[in-house]
C-alpha positions in Angstrom: 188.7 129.5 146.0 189.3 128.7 150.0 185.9 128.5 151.5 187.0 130.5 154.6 184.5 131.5 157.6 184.8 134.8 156.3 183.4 133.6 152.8 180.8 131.5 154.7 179.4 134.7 156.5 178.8 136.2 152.9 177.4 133.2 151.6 174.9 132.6 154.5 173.6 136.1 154.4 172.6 135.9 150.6 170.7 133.0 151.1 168.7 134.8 153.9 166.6 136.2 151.2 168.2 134.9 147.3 166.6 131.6 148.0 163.3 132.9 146.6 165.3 134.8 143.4 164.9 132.5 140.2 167.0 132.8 137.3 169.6 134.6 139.2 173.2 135.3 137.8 176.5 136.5 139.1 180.0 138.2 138.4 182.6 136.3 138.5 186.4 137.3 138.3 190.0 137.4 139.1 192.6 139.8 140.6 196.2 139.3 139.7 198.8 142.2 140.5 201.6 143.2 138.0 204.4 144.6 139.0 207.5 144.6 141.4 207.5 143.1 145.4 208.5 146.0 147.8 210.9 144.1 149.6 209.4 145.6 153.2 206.2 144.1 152.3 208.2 140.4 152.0 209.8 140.6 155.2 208.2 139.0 158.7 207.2 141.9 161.0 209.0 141.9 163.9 207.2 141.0 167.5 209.4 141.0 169.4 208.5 143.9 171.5 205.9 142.0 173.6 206.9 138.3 174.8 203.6 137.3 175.0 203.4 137.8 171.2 206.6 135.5 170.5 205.2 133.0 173.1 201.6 132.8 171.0 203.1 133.3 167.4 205.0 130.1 168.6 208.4 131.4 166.7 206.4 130.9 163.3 206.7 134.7 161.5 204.1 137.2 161.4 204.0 138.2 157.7 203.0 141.6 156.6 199.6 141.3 154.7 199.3 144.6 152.5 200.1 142.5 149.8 198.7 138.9 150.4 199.7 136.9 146.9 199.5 133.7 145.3 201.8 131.6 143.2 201.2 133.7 140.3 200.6 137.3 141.6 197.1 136.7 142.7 195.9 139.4 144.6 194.3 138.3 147.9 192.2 140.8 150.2 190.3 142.8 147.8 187.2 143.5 148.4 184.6 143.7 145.2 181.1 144.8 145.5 178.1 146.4 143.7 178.3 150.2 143.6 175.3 151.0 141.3 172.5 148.5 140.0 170.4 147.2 142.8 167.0 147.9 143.7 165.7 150.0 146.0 165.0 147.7 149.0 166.4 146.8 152.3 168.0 142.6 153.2 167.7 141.1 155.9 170.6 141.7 159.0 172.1 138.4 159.4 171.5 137.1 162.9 175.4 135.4 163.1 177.6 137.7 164.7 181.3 138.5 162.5 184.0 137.3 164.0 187.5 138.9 164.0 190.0 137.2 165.9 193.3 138.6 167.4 195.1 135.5 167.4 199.1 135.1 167.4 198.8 139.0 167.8 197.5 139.7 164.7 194.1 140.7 163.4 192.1 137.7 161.3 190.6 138.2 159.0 192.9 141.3 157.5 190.0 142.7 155.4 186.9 142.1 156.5 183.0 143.5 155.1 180.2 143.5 157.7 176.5 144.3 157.4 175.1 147.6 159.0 173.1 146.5 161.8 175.2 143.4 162.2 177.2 142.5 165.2 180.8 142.4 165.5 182.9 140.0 167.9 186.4 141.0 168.2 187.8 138.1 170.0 190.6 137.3 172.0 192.1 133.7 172.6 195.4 134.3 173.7 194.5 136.4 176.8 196.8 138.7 176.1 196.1 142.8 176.5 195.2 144.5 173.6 193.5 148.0 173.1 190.8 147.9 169.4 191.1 151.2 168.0 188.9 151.6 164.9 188.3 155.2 163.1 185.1 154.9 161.2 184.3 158.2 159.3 181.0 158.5 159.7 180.7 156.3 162.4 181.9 157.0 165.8 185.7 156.0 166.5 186.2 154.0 169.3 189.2 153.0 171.1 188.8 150.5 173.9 191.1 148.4 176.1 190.7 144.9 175.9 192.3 143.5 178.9 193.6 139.8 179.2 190.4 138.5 181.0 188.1 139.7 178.4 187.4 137.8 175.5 184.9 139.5 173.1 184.3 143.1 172.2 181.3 143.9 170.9 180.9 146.5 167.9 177.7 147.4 166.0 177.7 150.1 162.8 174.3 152.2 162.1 175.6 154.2 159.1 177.0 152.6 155.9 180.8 152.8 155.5 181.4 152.3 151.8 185.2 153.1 152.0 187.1 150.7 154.4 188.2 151.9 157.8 190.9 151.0 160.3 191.1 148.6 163.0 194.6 148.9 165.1 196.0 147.8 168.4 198.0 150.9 169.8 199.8 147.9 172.1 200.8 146.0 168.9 201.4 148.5 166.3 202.0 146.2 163.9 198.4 144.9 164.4 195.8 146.3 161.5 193.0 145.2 159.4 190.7 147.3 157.4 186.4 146.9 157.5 184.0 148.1 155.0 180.3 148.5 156.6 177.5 147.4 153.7 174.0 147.6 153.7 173.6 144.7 151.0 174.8 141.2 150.7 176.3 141.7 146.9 180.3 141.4 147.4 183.0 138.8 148.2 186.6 139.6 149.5 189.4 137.8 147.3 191.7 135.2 149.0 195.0 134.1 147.8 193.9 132.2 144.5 192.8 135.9 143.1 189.1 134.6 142.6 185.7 136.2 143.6 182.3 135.5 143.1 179.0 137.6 143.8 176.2 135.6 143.5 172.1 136.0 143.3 172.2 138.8 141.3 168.4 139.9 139.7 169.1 140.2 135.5 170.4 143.8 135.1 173.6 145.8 134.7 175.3 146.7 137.5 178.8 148.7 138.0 181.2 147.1 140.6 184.3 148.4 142.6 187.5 146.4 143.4 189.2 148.2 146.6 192.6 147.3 147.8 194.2 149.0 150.9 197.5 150.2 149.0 197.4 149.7 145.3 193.3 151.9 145.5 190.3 151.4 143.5 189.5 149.8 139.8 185.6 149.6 138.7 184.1 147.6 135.7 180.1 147.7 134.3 178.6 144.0 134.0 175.3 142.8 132.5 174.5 140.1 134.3 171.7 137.4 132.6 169.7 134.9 133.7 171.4 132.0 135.3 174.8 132.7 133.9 178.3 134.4 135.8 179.2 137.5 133.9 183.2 137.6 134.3 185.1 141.1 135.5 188.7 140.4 135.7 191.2 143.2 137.6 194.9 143.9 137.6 196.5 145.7 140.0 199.8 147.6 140.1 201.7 150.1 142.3 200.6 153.5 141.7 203.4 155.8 139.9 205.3 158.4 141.6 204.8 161.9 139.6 
């Protein structure tokens, strides 16, 4: 699997307090989808509205990432974390702000997890204006310009947002992403080989959700032992029409 920043974040706030855990294990798995391409989803979305967009993109396309997927039908942005299992306790906030870029007028990383408490950058390198619109349920929406000059907003969550909510750009409508708002460092977010990996987990069972923007939710119960990866594998499809 792609060590991306995104995965280092993850990584780095487990080892803010697993590094004391012995005998820890972890779920391991894959994510494949089954099934039929829409073609709409295949297609490059089209940019052309704003010339500053075509100028940064730098006439490369700007693919459409519902359905990210690898050479076999790996299923990339998924998020996979612990529903039910853990103990009773609060982890540490990490102090490293997440970072989500809107560079080549698109939001990077698509999906995205950050910790309650944690801070947010959304960043802006091209200079370009953009307007971050996100509608949290139980947080409170916000929808702030981000002019050209200004290259960082800000954003901090104090409830836990279990089900993933929407960032947009109502300047670029074909900008989105989706975050999820945690309270523990026990998940991982799937990249284009399929693979995840939740590590540091105490001896126990534990229940875990896959989520995917389009294609919902799947759960599976692991019993994770000592020093060993308990495997949870996850196939996706498109839901049926009644």
């Amino acid at each position: 699997m792609n060590f991306s920043l995104r995965n280092a974040a993850v990584f780095g706030a487990a080892a803010l307090f697993t590094c004391g855990v012995a005998h820890a294990g972890s779920v391991t798995g894959k994510i494949v989808y089954e099934g039929d391409i829409p073609p709409v989803l295949s297609k490059p979305l089209d940019v052309s509205s704003d010339p500053n967009c075509v100028h940064h993109t730098e006439g490369k396309p700007v693919m459409n990432e519902i359905l990210v997927l690898g050479d076999n039908k790996e299923l990339a942005n998924v998020i996979v974390r612990v529903t039910k299992g853990l103990p009773e306790k609060e982890w540490p906030v990490p102090e490293e702000p997440y970072r989500m870029t809107q560079e080549g007028c698109k939001y990077s990383p698509h999906v995205n997890v950050v910790r309650l408490g944690q801070t947010l950058y959304v960043l802006n390198p091209d200079k370009i204006f953009h307007n971050v619109n996100c509608a949290p349920k139980l947080n409170t929406p916000q929808n702030r310009a981000m002019p050209a000059n200004t290259t960082v907003l800000e954003f901090t969550f104090d409830k836990v947002e279990e089900e993933p909510f929407r960032f947009k750009c109502d300047v670029h409508p074909w900008m989105m992403a989706y975050c999820a708002v945690l309270d523990h460092p026990f998940y991982d977010i799937s990249e284009k080989d399929g693979l995840f990996e939740i590590k540091d987990l105490e001896p126990g069972e534990y229940e875990i959700e896959a989520w995917h923007e389009r294609l919902g939710t799947q759960t599976a119960t692991v019993t994770v032992t000592a020093d060993a990866a308990a495997e949870a594998n996850f196939t996706f499809s498109r839901p049926t029409k009644n």
